[in-house]
C-alpha positions in Angstrom: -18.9 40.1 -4.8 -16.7 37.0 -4.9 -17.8 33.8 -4.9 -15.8 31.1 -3.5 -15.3 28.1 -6.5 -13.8 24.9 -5.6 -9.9 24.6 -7.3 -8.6 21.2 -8.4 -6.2 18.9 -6.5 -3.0 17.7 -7.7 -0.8 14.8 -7.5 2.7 15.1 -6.8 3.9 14.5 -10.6 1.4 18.0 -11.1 -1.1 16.1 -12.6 -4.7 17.4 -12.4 -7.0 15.0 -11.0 -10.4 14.3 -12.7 -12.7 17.5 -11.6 -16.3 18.5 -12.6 -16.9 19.7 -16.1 -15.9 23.2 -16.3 -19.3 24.6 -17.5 -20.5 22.5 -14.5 -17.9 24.6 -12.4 -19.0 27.5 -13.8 -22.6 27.5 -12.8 -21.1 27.4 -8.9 -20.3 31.5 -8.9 -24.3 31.2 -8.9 -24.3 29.7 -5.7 -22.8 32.8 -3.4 -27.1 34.3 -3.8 -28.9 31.1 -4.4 -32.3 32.7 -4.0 -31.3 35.4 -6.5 -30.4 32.8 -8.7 -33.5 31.1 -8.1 -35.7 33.7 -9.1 -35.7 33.8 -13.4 -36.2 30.0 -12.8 -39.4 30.4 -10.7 -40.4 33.7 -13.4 -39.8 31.2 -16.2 -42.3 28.6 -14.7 -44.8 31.2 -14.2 -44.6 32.9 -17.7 -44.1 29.1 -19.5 -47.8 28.1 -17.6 -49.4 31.1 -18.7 -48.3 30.4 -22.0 -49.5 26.9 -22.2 -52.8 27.7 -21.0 -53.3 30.4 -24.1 -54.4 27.5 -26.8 -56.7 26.1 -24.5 -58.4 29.6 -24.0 -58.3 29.9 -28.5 -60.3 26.7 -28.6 -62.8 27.9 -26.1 -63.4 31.0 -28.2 -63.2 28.5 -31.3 -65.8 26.5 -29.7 -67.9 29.1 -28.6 -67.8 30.6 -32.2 -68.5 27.3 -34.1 -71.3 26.5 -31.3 -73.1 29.8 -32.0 -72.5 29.4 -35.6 -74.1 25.4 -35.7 -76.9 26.2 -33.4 -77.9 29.3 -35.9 -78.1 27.0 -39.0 -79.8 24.1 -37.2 -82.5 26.0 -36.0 -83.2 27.6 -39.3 -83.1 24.4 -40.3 -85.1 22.9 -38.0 -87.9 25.8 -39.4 -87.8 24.7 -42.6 -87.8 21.1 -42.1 -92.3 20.0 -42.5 -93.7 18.3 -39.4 -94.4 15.3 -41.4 -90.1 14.5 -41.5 -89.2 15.8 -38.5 -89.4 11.9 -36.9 -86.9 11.1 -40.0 -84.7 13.7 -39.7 -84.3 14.4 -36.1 -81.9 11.0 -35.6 -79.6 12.3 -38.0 -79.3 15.8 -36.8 -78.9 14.6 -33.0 -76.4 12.1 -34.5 -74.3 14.5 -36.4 -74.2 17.1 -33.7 -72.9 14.2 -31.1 -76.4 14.6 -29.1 -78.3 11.7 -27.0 -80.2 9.9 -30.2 -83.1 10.0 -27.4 -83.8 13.5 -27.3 -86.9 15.1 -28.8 -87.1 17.6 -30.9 -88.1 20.8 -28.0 -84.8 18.8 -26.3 -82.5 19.9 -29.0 -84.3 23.1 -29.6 -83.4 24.4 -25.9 -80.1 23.2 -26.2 -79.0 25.1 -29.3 -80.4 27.8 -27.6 -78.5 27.7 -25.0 -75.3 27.5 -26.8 -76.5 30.7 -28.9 -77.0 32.8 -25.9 -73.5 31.1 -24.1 -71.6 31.7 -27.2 -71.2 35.6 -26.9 -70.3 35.2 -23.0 -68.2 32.5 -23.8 -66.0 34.6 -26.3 -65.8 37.9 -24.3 -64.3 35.7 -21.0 -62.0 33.8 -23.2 -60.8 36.8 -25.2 -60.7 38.9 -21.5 -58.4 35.5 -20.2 -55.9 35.5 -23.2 -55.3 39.5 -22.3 -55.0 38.6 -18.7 -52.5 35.5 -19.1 -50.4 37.5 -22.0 -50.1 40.4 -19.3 -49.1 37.7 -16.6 -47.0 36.0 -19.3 -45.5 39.3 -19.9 -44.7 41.2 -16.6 -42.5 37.6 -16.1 -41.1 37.2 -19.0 -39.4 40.5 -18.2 -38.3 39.9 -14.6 -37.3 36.5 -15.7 -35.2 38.5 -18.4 -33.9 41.1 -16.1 -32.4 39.0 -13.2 -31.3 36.3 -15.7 -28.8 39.4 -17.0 -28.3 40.6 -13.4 -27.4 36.9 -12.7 -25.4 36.1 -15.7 -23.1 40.0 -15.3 -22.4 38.8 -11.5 -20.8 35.3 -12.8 -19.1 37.3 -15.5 -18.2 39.7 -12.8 -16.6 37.0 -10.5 -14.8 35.2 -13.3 -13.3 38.3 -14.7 -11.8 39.3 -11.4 -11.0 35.5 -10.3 -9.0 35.7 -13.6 -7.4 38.5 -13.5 -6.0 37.7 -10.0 -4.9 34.7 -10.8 -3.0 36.0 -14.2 -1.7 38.4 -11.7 -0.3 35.6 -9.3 0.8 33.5 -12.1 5.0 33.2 -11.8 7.4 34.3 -14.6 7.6 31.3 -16.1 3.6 31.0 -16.5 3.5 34.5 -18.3 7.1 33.4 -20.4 5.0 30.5 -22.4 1.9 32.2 -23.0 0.8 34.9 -25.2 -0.7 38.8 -23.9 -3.1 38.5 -26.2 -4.5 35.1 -25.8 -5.0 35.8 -22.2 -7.0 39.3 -22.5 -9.3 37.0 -25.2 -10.2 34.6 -22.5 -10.5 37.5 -20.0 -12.8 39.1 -22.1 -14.3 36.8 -25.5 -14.7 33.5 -23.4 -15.9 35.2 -20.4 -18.7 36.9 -22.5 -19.5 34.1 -24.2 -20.2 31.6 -21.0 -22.2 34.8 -19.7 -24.4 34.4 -22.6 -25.0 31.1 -22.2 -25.8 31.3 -18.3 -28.1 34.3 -18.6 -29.7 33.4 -22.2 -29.1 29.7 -23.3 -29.7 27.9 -19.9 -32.5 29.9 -19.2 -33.8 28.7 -22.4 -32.8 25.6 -22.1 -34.7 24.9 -18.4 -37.9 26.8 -20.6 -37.9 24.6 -23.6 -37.9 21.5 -21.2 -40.9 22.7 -19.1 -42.6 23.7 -22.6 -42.0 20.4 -23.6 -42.9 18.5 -20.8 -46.3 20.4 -20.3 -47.3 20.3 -23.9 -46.3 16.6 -24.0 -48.5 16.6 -20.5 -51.3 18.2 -22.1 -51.4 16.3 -25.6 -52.0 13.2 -23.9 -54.8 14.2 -21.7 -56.4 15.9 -25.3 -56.3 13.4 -27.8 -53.8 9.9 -27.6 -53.8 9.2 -30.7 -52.1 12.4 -32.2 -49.9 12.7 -28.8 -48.9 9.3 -30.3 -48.5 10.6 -33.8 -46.3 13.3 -33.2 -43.7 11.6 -30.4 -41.6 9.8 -33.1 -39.6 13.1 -33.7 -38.6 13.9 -30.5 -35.9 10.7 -30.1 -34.8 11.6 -33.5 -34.3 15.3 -32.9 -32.2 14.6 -29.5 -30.0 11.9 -31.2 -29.4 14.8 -33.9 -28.8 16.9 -31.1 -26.2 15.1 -29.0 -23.9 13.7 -32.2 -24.1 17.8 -33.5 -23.3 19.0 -29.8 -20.1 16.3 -29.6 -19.3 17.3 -33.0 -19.7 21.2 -32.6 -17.3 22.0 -28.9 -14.1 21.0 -30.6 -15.1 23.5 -33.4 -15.8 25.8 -31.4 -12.7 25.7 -29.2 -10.5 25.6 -32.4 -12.3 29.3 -33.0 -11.3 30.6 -30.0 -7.8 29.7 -30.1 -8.0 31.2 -33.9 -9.5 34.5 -31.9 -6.6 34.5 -29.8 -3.8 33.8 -32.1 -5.5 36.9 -34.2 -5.9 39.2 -31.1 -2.2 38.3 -30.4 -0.8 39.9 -33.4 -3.2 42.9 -32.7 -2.0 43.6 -29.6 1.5 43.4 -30.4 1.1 45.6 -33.4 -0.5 48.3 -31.7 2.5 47.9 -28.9 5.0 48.2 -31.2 3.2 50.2 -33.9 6.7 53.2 -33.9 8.8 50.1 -34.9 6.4 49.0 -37.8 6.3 52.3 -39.1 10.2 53.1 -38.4 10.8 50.0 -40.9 7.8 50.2 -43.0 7.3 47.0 -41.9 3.1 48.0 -42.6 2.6 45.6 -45.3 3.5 42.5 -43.9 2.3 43.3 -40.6 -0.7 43.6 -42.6 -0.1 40.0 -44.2 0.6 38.6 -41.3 -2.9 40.0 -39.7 -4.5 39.2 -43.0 -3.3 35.2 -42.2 -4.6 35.5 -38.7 -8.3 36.9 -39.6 -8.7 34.3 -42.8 -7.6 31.1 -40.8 -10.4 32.7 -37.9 -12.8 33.1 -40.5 -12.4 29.6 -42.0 -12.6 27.6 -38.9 -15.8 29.9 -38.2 -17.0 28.7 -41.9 -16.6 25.4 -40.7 -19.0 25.7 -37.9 -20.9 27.1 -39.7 -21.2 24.3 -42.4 -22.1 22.0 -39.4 -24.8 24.1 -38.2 -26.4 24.8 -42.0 -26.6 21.3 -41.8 -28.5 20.4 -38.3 -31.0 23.3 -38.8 -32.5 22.0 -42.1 -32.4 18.5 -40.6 -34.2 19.6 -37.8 -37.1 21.6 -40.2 -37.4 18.6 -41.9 -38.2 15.9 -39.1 -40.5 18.8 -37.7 -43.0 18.9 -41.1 -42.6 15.2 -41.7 -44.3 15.2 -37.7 -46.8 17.8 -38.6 -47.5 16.1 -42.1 -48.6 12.7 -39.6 -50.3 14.9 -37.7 -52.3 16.5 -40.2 -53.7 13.1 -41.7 -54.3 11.6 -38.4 -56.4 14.9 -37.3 -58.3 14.7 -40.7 -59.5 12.0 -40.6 -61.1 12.5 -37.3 -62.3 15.5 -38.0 -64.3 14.0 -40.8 -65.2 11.3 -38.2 -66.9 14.0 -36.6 -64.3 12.6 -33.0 -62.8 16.2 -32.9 -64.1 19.7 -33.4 -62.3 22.6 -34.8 -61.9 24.1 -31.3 -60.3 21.0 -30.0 -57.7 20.7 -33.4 -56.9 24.2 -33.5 -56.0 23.8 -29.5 -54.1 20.8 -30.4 -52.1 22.6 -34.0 -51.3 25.1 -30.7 -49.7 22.6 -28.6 -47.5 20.8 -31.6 -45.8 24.1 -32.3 -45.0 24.0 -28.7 -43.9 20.9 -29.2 -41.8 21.7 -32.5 -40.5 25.1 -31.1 -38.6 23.7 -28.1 -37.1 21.1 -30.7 -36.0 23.7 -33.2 -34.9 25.9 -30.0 -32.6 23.1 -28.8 -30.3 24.0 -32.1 -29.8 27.4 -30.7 -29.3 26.6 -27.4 -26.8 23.8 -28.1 -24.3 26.3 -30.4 -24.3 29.0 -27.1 -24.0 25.7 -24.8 -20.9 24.7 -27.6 -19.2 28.0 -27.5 -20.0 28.4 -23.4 -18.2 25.1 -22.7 -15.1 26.2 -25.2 -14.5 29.1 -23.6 -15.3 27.3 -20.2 -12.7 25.3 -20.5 -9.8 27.9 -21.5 -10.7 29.9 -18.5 -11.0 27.4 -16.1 -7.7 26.2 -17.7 -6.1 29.2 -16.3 -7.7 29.4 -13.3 -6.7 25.9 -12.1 -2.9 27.2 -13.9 -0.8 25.6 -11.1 2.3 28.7 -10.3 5.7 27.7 -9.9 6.0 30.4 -7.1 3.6 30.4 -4.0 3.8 30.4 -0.6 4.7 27.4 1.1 2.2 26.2 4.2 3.1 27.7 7.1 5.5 30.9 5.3 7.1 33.3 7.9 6.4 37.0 7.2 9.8 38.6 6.6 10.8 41.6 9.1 12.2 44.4 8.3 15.9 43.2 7.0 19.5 44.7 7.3 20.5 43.4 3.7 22.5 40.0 4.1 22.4 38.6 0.7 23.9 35.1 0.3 23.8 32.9 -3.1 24.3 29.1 -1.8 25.6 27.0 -5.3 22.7 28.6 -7.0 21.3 26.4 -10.3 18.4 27.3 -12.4 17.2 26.5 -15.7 14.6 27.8 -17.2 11.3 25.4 -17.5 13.1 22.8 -15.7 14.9 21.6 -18.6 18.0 22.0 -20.8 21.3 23.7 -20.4 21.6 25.5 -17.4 21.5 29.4 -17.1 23.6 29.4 -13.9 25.3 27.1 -12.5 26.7 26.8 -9.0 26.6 30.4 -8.5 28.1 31.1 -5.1 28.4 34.5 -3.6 27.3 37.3 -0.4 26.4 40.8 -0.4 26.7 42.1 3.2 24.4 45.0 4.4 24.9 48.3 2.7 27.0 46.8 -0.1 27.2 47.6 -4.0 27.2 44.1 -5.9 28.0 45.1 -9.6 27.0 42.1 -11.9 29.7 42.4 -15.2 29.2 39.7 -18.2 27.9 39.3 -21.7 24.9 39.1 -23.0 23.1 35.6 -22.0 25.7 35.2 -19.1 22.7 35.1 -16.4 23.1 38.7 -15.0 18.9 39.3 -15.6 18.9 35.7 -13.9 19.9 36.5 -11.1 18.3 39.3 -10.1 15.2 37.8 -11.3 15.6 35.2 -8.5 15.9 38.0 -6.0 12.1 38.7 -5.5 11.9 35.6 -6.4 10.3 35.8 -9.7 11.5 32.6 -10.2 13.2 29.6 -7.7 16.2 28.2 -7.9 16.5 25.0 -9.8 19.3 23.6 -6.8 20.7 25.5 -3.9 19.5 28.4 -2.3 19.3 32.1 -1.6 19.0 33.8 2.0 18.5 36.7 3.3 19.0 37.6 6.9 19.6 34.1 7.3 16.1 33.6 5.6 15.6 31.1 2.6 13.8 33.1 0.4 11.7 30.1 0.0 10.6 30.1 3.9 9.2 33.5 3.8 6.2 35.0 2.3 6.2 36.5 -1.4 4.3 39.7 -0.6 6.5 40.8 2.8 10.1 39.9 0.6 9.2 42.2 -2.5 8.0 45.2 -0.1 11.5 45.0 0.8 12.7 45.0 -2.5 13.4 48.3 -5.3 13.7 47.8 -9.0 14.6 50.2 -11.7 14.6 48.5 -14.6 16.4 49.6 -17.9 12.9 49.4 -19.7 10.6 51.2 -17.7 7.1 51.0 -17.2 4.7 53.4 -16.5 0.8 53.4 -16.6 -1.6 55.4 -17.9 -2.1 57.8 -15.0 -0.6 61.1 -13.6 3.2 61.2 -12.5 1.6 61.5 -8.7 0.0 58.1 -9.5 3.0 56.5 -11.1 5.6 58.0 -8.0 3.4 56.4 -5.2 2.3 53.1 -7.5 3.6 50.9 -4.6 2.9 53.4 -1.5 -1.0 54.6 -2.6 -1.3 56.2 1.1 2.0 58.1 0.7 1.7 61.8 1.4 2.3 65.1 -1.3 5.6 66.0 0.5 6.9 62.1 0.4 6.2 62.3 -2.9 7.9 65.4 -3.8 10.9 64.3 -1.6 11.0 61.3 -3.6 11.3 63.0 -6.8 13.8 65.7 -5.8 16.1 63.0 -4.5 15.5 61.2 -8.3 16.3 64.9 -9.9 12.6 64.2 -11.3 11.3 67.5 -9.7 12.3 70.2 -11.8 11.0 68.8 -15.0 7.6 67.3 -13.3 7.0 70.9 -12.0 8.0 72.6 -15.5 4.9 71.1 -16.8 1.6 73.0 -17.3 -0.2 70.3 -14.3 2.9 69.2 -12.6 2.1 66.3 -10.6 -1.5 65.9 -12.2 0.6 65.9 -15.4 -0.8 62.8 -17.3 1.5 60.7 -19.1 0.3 58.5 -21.7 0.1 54.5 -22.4 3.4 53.0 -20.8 4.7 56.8 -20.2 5.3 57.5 -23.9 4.6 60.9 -23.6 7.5 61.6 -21.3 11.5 60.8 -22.6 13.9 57.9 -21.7 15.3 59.6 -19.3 12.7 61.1 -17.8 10.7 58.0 -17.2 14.3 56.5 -15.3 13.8 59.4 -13.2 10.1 58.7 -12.3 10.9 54.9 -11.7 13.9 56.3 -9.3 11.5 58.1 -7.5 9.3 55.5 -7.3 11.6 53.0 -5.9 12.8 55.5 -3.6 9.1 56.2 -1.6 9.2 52.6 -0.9 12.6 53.6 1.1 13.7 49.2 0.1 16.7 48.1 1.9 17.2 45.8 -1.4 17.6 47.4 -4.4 18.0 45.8 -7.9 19.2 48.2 -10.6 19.3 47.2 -14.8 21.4 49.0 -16.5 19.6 52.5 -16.0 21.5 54.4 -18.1 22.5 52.5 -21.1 19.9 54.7 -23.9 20.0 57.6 -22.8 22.2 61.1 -23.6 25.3 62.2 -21.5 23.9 65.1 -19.6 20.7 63.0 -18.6 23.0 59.7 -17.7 24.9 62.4 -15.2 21.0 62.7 -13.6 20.6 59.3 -13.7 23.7 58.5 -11.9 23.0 61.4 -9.7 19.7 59.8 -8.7 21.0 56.4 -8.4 23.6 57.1 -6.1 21.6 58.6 -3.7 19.1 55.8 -3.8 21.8 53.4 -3.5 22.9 54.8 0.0 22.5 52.9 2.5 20.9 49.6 0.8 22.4 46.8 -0.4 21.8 47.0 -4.0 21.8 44.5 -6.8 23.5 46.5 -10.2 24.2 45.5 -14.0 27.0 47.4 -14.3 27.5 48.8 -18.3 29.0 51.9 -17.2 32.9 52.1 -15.9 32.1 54.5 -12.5 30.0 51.8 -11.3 32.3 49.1 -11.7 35.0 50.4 -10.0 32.8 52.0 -6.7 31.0 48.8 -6.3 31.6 46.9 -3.4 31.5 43.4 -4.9 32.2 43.3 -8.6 30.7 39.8 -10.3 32.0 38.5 -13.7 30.0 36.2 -15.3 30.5 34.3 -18.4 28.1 31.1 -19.6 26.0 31.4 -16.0 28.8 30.5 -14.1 31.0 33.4 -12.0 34.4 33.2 -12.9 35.7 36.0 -10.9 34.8 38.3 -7.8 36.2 41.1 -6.0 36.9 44.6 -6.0 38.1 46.9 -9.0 41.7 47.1 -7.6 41.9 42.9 -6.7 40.9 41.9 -9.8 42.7 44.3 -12.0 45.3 42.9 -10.3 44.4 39.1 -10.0 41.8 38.7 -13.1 43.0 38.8 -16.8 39.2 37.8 -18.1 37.8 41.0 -15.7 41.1 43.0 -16.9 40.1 42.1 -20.1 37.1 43.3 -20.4 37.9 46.2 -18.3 40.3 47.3 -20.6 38.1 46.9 -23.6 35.3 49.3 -22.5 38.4 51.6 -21.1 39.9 51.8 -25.0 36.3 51.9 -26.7 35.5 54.9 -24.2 38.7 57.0 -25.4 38.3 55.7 -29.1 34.5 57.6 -29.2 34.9 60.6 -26.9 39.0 61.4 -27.4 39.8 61.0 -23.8 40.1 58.8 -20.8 36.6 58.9 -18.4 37.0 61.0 -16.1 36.6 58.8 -12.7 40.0 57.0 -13.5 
């Protein structure tokens, strides 16, 4: 179920260009079943008709009552009254009951009874209609309720996954300046919200107009002169509306970012809730939750004083109207120019008319918090990546490994001090590039630009001759393996997290995968094996064991590029010896991509890189630059003395 919305253009600068309002934009994932969306709509008409036609039906039985009622007491009094006055009297009696002055008295006789013997009919059929148009009124009330929701979870349906594909296509850089939590708020909160308002406030917005306009329709063609009476408050109630509804949005947005800063800190906490506890850090976690939730709950105070403020406004122009009203129906009421029948039909109609009014103030907070949240979706959705495919991007075959950096530059957000600068090197097929530097020297950099996670800010990267650049995203990193020194697993079974990039691999690739790894032994001395489930981000299996499973996992995708980080920095001696185990048998073969921390690697690699300040002041193998580099000798010697200074004896591999 996806519907297809219309995305904004840019200049060239990045700019956006003027598009529709996004709650207007929003009202488009209706249009992928227009006659579905049609239908509350066309349920709402029906049900808002029957509804109008109920006062009309009370002041027939009204009528028929008061009718009845008159006609008894005038022809008892008719009785009473002696021939001799009847002449007198009869004027006044035809004249007070609005009859021809001309009629005699046998005229008048037959006519009130008439309206005796009509008035129990007339009451049974208008009591029988108001059941019949409350049952109509009800049956599509409901289906206008029930396909309004159907609608309204189908837009929130679309948006969500709209969203959460585009989150997912979103570049590094996108993901580096925003917030987890803010972006699960607007996935979830805002979403809701703008739900609401399609399935609930416009639906009630499209029924108070049509209230309106019919009762307005239908207080003209009863009585002018209170139509007139009560129309002054309608101008004034819309005015109050729109400077309330301008006011209100900005509110409104200000609560949702409060929501988000506050959902931030939750989701962080709960992520790191082993370090708050390791440093009884509980208390000012909780202070600094505490500040999140009171600054929320003030800006929601301040909508709040704005909206105590419209509602009494709004009561009050509404009882000043039916105050006019009141006076103006008097009066003709003791004119004898309206009956009871006809007032209480027309009381009817002016709460129709006040309800829509007081209706609008509801509406117009949902429409308030539906075009905040609007707005911060559609902000992400119309998010413009750094990293897409170019038009007309070649699908990368399968490749041999040729690696080639071309006076590489990139800084981060386009700005400031370099992170690398000019770097220039190749990795032929097959070969073991070991990246060696300091902290902040650009070894992450770099193979972050690999997959291309992020682009080079000047020169650039090949592969097979390929600018990385030239070639579609999706066929490079299917070519690609990463293990990661912090490894991520999901919630899932270790089956599940082995084939997370081949779903359609079979039991024994799997298993191969793993025993290659050395994963096997301890998957299998579980109670379910490979149905074994391992919690949130794999924290129910240890360090080493999650390297393992994230070997494995880059092995099934058999990758002739393979990025490695530091794999075995945190973990114990015996389980490092695994590790390395695992990672030299997934390194066969491929051209891979190492941070080198640990001594063995350095000196096997292929290509050693020394970087220092994002710049590579040295390549070459072990032996060369032992021989050739005092900053690599350096810094090979240093690890070399630290290494006999904590275990009391050279490493073993020199």
């Amino acid at each position: 179920m996806q519907a297809t919305v219309s995305r904004p253009t840019y200049s060239r600068n990045g700019a956006k260009r003027p598009a529709a309002s996004a709650i207007g934009r929003s009202f488009r994932y209706l249009s992928h079943a227009r006659r579905q969306a049609a239908l509350p709509y066309l349920f709402l008409v029906i049900a808002t008709l029957a509804q109008l036609a109920i006062p009309t039906l009370i002041a027939n039985i009204i009528n028929a009552v008061t009718n009845g009622y008159i006609a008894t007491q005038v022809l008892q009094a008719l009785n009473q009254i002696p021939q001799q006055f009847m002449s007198a009297a009869l004027p006044k009696i035809l004249s007070q009951l609005s009859f021809p002055a001309t009629w005699t008295k046998d005229q008048l006789v037959a006519q009130l009874n008439a309206n005796l013997a009509h008035a129990p009919q007339a009451l049974i059929w208008s009591v029988a209609a108001i059941f019949v148009f409350a049952a109509f009124r009800g049956v599509f009330a409901f289906l206008q309720a029930f396909w309004a929701e159907k609608n309204s979870q189908s837009v929130a349906y679309d948006l969500r996954n709209d969203l959460y594909s585009k989150i997912q296509k979103l570049s590094f850089s996108y993901h580096d300046q925003n917030q987890t939590g803010q972006l699960m708020i607007r996935a979830t909160d805002d979403i809701e919200k703008l739900r609401l308002f399609i399935g609930q406030g416009l639906l009630q917005l499209v029924g108070a107009l049509i209230l309106l306009t019919g009762t307005i329709i239908i207080l003209f063609s009863t009585n002018v002169p209170l139509a007139w009476t009560a129309m002054p408050i309608l101008p004034v109630a819309l005015v109050l509306f729109f400077i309330f509804g301008s006011a209100a949005q900005p509110l409104f947005k200000k609560v949702q970012i409060k929501l988000s800063a506050l959902n931030t800190i939750l989701q962080e906490n709960l992520a790191g809730i082993k370090v708050i506890q390791a440093f009884t850090r509980e208390k000012q976690e909780q202070a600094k939750f505490r500040g999140a939730a009171d600054n929320l709950m003030n800006q929601a105070i301040s909508v709040s004083k704005l909206f105590t403020f419209l509602f009494p406004m709004i009561f009050l122009i509404a009882n000043l109207g039916q105050a006019a009203i009141l006076y103006v129906g008097g009066k003709q009421i003791i004119a004898g120019a309206l009956t009871l029948g006809d007032w209480q039909e027309f009381s009817l109609y002016l709460i129709y008319l006040f309800f829509p009014v007081a209706q609008l103030g509801f509406i117009i907070t949902q429409f308030g918090q539906a075009a905040a949240s609007a707005d911060r979706i559609f902000e992400i959705l119309d998010a413009k990546s750094d990293i897409v495919d170019k038009p007309g991007a070649l699908e990368l075959p399968s490749v041999k490994g040729e690696v080639k950096f071309e006076n590489v530059t990139f800084r981060y957000f386009h700005g400031g001090e370099p992170v690398l600068s000019e770097v220039t090197f190749e990795a032929k097929p097959g070969e073991r590039i070991a990246l060696l530097g300091a902290t902040g020297s650009g070894k992450s950099t770099i193979i972050n630009l690999l997959p291309r996670f992020y682009d080079p800010t000047d020169g650039r990267i090949t592969m097979d001759g390929h600018d990385l650049r030239d070639i579609k995203i999706e066929s490079l990193r299917k070519q690609i393996g990463i293990v990661l020194q912090e490894t991520t697993l999901f919630s899932g079974t270790v089956r599940e997290n082995i084939a997370f990039g081949r779903s359609d691999a079979s039991e024994e690739d799997i298993i191969a995968a793993a025993k290659a790894a050395q994963a096997h032994d301890f998957i299998m001395s579980f109670p379910d094996g490979y149905n074994t489930h391992v919690g949130e981000r794999g924290t129910t299996l240890s360090g080493g064991q999650k390297q393992r499973v994230a070997i494995a996992r880059a092995l099934l995708l058999d990758p002739r590029i393979l990025i490695l980080d530091d794999s075995t920095s945190s973990v114990d001696l015996t389980t490092e010896s695994l590790i390395q185990a695992a990672l030299d048998k997934l390194m066969e073969n491929r051209t891979s991509f190492v941070i080198a921390q640990r001594i063995s690697t350095v000196m096997s690699a292929d290509k050693i890189l020394v970087l220092d300040k994002g710049k590579v002041v040295a390549q070459g193998k072990h032996a060369d630059l032992m021989e050739n580099e005092p900053i690599y000798a350096e810094i090979y010697n240093s690890q070399i003395l630290a290494y006999e200074h904590e275990h009391g004896h050279m490493p073993e591999e020199i």
